[in-house]
N, C-alpha and C positions, 0 to 999 in steps of 0.2 A: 389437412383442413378439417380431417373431422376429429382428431382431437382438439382441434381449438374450437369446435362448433361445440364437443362434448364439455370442455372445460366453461365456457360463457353456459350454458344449456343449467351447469350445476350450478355457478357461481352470479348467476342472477339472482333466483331467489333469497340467495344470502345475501346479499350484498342488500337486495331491499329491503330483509328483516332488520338489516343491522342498523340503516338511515336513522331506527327510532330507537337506536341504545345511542349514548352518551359513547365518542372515539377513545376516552381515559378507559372506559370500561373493555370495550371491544379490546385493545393494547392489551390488556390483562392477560385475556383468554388467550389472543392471537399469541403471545409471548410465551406460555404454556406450548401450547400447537407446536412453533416455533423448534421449542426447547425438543422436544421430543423427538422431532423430525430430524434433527441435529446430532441426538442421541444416536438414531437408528443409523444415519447416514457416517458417521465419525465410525462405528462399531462395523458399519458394514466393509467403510476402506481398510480398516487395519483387518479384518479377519482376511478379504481378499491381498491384499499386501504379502501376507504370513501365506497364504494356502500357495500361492502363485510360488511364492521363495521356496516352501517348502518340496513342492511340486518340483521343480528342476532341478533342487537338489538330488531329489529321490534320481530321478530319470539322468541325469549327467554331472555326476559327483565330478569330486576334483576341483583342483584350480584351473584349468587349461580353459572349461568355459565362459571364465569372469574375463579372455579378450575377446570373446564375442558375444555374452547375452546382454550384458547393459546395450549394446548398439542396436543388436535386434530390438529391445524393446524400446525405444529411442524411436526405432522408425516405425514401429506399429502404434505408437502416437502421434506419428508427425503423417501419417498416413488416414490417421480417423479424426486427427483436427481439420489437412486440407481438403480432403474428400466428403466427409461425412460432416464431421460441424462445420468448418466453412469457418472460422472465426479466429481470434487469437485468446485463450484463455491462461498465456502463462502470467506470470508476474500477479498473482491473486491477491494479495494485499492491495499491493499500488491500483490494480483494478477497484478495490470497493471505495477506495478513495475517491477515484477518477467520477464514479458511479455517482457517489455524495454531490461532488463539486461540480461536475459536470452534465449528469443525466438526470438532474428530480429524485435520485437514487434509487432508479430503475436496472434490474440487472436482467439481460433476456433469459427464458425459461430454459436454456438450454445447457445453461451455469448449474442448475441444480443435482445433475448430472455428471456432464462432461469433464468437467476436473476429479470426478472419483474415476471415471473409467479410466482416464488415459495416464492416470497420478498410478493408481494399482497397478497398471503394464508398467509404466514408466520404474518405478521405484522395485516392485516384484523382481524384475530382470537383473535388478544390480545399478541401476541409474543413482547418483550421488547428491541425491534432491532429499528435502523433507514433504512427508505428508501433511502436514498443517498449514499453510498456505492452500492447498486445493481445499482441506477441508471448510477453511475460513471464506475462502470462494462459492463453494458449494451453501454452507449455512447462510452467507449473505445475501443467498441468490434466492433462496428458500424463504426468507423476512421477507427480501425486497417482491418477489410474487404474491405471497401471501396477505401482504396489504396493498400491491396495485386491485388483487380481484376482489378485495375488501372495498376498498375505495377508500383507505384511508387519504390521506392529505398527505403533503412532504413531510410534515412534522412526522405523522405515525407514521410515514413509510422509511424513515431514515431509524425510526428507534426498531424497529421491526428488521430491518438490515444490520442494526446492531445486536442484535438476539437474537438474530442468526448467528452473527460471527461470535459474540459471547458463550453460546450452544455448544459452536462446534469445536472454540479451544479447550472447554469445557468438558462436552463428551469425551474427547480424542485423551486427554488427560488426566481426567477425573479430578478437574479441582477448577470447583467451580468459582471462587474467589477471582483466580486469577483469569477467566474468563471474563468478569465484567470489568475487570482492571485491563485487561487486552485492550476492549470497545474504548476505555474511558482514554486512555493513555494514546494508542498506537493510532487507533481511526480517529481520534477528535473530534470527537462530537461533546458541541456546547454542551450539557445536560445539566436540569436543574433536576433537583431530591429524587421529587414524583418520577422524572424519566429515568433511574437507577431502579427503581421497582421492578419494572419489563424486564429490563436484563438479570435481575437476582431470579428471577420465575425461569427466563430461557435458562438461565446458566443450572439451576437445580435442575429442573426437568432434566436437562439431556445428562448430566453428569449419572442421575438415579437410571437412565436408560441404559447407560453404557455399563455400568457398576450390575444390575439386574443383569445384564447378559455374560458378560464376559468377567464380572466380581472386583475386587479393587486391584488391578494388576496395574503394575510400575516397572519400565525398563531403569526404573535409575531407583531402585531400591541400595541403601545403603548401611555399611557399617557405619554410622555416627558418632563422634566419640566428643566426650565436654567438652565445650568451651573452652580455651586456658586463655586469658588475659595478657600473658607472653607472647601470644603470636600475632600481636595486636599490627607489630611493625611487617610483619610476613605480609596479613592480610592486605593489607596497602601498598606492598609490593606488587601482591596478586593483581590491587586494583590498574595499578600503572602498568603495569603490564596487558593485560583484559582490555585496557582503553587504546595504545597502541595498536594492540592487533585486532582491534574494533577497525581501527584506519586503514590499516592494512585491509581487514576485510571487504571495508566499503569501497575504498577507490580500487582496488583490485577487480573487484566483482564489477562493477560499472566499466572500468576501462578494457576489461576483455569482452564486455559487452558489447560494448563501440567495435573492436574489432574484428569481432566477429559476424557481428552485423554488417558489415562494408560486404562478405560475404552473399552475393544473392541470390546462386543458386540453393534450393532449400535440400537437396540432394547431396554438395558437392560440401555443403554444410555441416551434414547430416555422417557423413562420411567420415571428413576430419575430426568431426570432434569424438566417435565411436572407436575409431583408433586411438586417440589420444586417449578418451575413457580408460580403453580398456587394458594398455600399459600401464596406466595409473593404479587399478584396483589389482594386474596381475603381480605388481611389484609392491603395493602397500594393500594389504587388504582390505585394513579397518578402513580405505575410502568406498568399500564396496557399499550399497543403498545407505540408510538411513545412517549405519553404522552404530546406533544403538548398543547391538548385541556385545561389539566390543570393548562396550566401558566398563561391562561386569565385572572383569578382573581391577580397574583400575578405580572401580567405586567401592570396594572392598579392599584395599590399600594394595595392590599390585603385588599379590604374594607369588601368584603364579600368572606370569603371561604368556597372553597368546596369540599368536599373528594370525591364525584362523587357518592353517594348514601350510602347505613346503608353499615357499616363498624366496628367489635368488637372496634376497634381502635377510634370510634366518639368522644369519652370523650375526647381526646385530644383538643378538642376545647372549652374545658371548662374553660382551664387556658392560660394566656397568653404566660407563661413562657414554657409549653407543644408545643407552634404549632412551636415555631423554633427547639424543639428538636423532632420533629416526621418528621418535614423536613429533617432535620440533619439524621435520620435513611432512609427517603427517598434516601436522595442522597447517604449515603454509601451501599443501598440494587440495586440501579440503576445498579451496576458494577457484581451481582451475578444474577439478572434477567437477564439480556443483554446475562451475558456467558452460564449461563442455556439455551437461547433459540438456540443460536447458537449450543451449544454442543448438544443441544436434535434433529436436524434434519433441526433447522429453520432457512433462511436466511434472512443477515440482516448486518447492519455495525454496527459502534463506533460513526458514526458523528454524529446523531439525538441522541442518547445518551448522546454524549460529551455537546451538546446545551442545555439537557435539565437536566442533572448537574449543568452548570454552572449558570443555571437560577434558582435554588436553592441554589448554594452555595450564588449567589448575595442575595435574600431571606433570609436566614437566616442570613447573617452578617448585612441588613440594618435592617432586624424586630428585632435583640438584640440591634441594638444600640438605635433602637428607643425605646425600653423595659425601657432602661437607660437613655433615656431622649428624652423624648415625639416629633417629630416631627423630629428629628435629622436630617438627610435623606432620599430623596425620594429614595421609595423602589422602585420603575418601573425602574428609574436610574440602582439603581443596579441589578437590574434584567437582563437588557441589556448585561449593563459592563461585567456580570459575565459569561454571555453565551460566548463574545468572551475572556475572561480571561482566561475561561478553554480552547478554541479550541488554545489558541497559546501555552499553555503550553503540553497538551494531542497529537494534531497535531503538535508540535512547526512550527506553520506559523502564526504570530501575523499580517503579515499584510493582510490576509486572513481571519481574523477572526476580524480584526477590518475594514476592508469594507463590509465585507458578514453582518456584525451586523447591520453598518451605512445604509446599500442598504434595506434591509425586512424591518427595523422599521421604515425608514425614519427620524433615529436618527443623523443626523449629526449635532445637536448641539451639540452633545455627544462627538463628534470628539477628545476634549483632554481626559477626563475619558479614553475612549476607548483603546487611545494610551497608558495614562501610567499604565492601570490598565493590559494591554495584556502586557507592555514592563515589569512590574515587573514578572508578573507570567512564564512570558515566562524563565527569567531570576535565577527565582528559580529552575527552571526545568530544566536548561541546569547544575545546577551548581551540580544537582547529577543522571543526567540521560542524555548522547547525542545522542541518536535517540528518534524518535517518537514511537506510540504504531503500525505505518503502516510499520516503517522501522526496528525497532528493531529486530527482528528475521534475516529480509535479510542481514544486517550488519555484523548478526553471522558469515553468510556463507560466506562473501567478496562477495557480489554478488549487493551490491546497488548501483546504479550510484547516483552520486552529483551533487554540481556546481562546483566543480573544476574537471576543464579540462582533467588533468593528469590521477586523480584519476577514471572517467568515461570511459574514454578512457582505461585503464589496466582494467575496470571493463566488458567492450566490447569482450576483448581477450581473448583466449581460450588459454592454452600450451598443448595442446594433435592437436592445428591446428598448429604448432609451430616444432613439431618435425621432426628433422631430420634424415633417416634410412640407408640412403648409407656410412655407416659404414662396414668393415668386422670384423667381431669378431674372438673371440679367445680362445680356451681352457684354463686354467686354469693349465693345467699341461704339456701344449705343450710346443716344442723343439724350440729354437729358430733358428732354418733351419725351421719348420712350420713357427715361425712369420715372418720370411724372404720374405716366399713365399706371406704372405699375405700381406705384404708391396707393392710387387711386382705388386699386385694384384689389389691396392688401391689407390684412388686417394686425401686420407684425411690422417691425419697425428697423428690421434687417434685412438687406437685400442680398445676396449672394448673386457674386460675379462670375461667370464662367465664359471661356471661351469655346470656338468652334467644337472643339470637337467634346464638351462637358464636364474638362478640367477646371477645377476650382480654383482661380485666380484671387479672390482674397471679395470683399464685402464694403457695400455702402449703409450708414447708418442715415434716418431718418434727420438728426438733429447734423451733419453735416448736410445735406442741401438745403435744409430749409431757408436758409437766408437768398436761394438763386430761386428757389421752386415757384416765388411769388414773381418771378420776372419774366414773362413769356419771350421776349427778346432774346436771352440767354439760352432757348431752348435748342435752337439749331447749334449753337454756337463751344457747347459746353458738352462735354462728354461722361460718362460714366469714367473712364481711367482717370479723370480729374481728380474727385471723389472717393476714390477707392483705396481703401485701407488693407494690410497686409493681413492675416492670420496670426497672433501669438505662437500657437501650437494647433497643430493638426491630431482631430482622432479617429484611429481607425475601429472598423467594426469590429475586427475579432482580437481587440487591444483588452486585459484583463482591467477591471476598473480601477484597482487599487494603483494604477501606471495611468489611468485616465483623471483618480481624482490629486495625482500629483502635478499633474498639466494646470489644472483648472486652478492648485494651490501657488504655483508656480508663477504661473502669468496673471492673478487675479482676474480674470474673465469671467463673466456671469454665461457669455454662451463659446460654443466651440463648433466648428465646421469637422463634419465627419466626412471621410475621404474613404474609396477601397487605395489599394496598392497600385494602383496606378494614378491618382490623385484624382481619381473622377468624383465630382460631387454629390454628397447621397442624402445629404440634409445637416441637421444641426444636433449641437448636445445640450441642454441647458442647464445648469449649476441648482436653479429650483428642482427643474424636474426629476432629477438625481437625489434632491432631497427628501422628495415624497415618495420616491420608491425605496428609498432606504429604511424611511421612516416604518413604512408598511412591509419590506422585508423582514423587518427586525420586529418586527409586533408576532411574524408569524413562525419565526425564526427560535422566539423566545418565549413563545405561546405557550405557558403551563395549562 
């Protein structure tokens, strides 16, 4: 309590200086702020990450500990999320969506944090997760506070959530391009010019932060070698390929999700998957954390490889024709490490994964060709290629994946490879899958915002904030001298019928009794159920609207009866009133 007395205590007086700056101006600054915060906080996970690894190495060399430290560190996150934060902060991407679409784009203050701490143990110990998902968690959580005790508006609070997470792909990476290409592509956010500013500010700042502390360091530094025009047909192999095992990757990753989740002890959870880890990393190593470190022999054209010390599996380097297919096993076990670590307790994302698949898939499609004719293609080439092949197909954002590739390697001779080998893959992947593995589940729910206008905007509205209740109702078995009186009574021209127990039985219109209403005789004699008209379609409160304005499109109705789950009646929806909130959704939605 007294930090939050302390943070209100500071964050008044600013918040009333700021009432008389112009909010384009404040974005400015706060995006700077932002940026920096991003920097520090990206620089701080990866030093901790490194010092943690580094650490147990010293203290318990060997391979014998890779079957028990990733679990240990598995449960001392799954220990300071239940205990300590109380919350669920995995799955970090599909969070800041959810945040967008669902919460005003409010992320609680405990985000700004908590996915560095429990991401460092997690991944430090040998967990088979990436750190850029917690970091994109952490920067969005960092926007998203910084402009609630601003007092920005939705608008500034969603561009300020996005330069956070611009920030932190940025810092963690050092290429700040493909940080606001991250916000623009993967979160979706409508943005017009003016709002791509914020994010060039966040994405500089933190990238100059990260770069001032730790200098331009790159796990994917490469030998690059020209262009040739010949490998034009290779590369769109690469792409076809990259895009399959995109699908692979996504339905994979989701359906061991599902079943691991049927699981509900978080113990008995926690258990199976740290055993399963940790046969996984003692038998293949490169699935050990981030896995990074092991692409340096194969981002240098695989002159010398190395399995990362004794391993049952060594003989595989005995044949030439064994190391693409122990690869090949590599990259299909990547996608049951990654969910084992997640489901046993540990936090962590898909991206650092997604990168270091596709630097295998590139791997094993240039080391067969080369198998088949000696020199064929440069493996480092495809090594690249293939990391952002898979992020446009797995993320579908190709052109996020093919500047975040060209920015770390300083491959921009690569520039066309890059383009058509991410435009194929990307292009297989849409053609039996259209979301990503970040959006896919939000989709289910109507709950993701897009680039289209429309669709963002119905995705913002609520119809339980929609409803209208100065209705009088009506029994079901009432006299029509009752319905009389409630006419009388009423200044709407609908009456909704329910019976005993509040169930909405269906509605009398005003211009269906009018020919009896002038006949007092009629009145004992005539009923409401006489009267009473059926419902087109029923809507319910917590129904997403773009399923509510298909109802409305559907049965042509100007009004709709809203129901909960048990049909009880809660008022009405009307065709107007939906139009005037959309209207002023969208004014503020699009408010440069």
């Amino acid at each position: 309590m007294a930090t939050r007395g302390g943070i209100k205590h500071f964050w008044g007086p600013v918040r009333a200086l700021l009432r008389n700056v112009p909010e384009s101006n404040v974005l400015l600054g706060l995006s700077i702020l932002t940026g920096i915060l991003c920097g520090l906080a990206a620089v701080l996970l990866k030093v901790s990450i490194h010092a943690i690894q580094e650490g147990l190495a010293g203290i318990l060399p060997g391979r014998w500990p890779y079957l028990v430290l990733p679990g240990v560190g598995m449960l001392l996150s799954l220990l300071i999320v239940r205990y300590v934060i109380k919350d669920n902060i995995g799955h970090g991407v599909t969070k800041v969506l959810q945040a967008v679409s669902k919460n005003e784009s409010r992320i609680k203050r405990h985000n700004c944090w908590s996915s560095l701490v429990t991401s460092a143990l997690t991944i430090g110990f040998g967990g088979s997760v990436g750190a850029e998902a917690p970091i994109v968690y952490t920067g969005a959580a960092i926007g998203s506070n910084l402009g609630r005790y601003s007092g920005m508006s939705y608008r500034g609070m969603t561009l300020l959530l996005g330069c956070g997470a611009a920030g932190a792909v940025a810092g963690i990476f050092n290429a700040p391009l493909a940080g606001v290409l991250f916000t623009l592509e993967i979160l979706l956010f409508n943005l017009s010019m003016s709002g791509v500013l914020p994010l060039l500010l966040s994405s500089i700042s933190a990238t100059l932060v990260s770069y001032l502390i730790l200098g331009k360091q790159s796990p994917f530094a490469a030998s690059v070698t020209p262009f040739a025009m010949q490998n034009i047909p290779f590369y769109v192999l690469l792409g076809m390929f990259c895009g399959l095992t995109a699908l692979y990757f996504i339905h994979t990753t989701l359906s061991m999700e599902d079943r691991l989740g049927r699981l509900k002890n978080p113990y008995v959870k926690w258990f199976l998957s740290a055993v399963s880890l940790g046969l996984l990393i003692f038998l293949f190593p490169p699935l050990h954390g981030e896995g990074y470190n092991f692409l340096g022999p194969l981002l240098n054209g695989a002159q010398n490889l190395d399995f990362g010390g004794d391993t049952p599996l060594e003989f595989f380097l005995q044949w030439k024709w064994s190391i693409p297919f122990f690869f090949l096993l590599v990259l299909l076990l990547k996608v049951f490490s990654m969910t084992f670590t997640n489901a046993g307790g540990g936090v962590g994302g898909t991206f650092g994964p997604t990168l270091f698949v596709g630097a295998v898939a590139g791997f094993v499609v240039a080391y067969s060709l080369n198998l088949l004719r000696p020199g064929l293609v440069p493996v480092s080439n495809f090594v690249l290629v293939g990391m952002a092949g898979l992020m446009a197909g797995v993320m579908q954002a190709p052109l996020t994946a093919i500047f975040l590739i060209a920015e770390i390697s300083n491959g921009y001779d690569l520039l066309v490879p890059l383009i058509l080998t991410s435009a194929v893959s990307y292009g297989v992947t849409r053609l039996f899958e259209k979301y990503s593995i970040y959006t896919k589940r939000i989709a289910a729910s109507g709950e993701l915002l897009t680039h289209d206008s429309d669709q963002a905007v119905l995705t913002l509205m609520h119809a339980s904030d929609l409803i209208e209740e100065d209705f009088c109702t009506v029994r079901i078995d009432a006299t029509l001298g009752e319905l009389v009186q409630a006419v009388e009574q009423s200044e709407r021209n609908i009456f909704p019928v329910l019976d005993s127990k509040g169930r909405f039985q269906g509605f009398v219109t005003l211009a269906s009794i009018r020919k009896d209403m002038f006949s007092p005789e009629l009145y004992p004699q005539k009923h409401v159920y006489n009267y009473m008209q059926t419902a087109p379609e029923y809507v319910y409160a917590d129904e997403p609207m773009d399923s509510v304005m298909r109802k409305f499109e559907k049965t042509g109705a100007w009004n709709l009866p809203m129901v909960d789950k048990d049909r009880k009646y809660l008022g009405f929806l009307s065709k107007s009133k939906i139009f005037n909130a959309y209207r002023e959704e969208l004014k503020d939605f699009s408010h440069d």
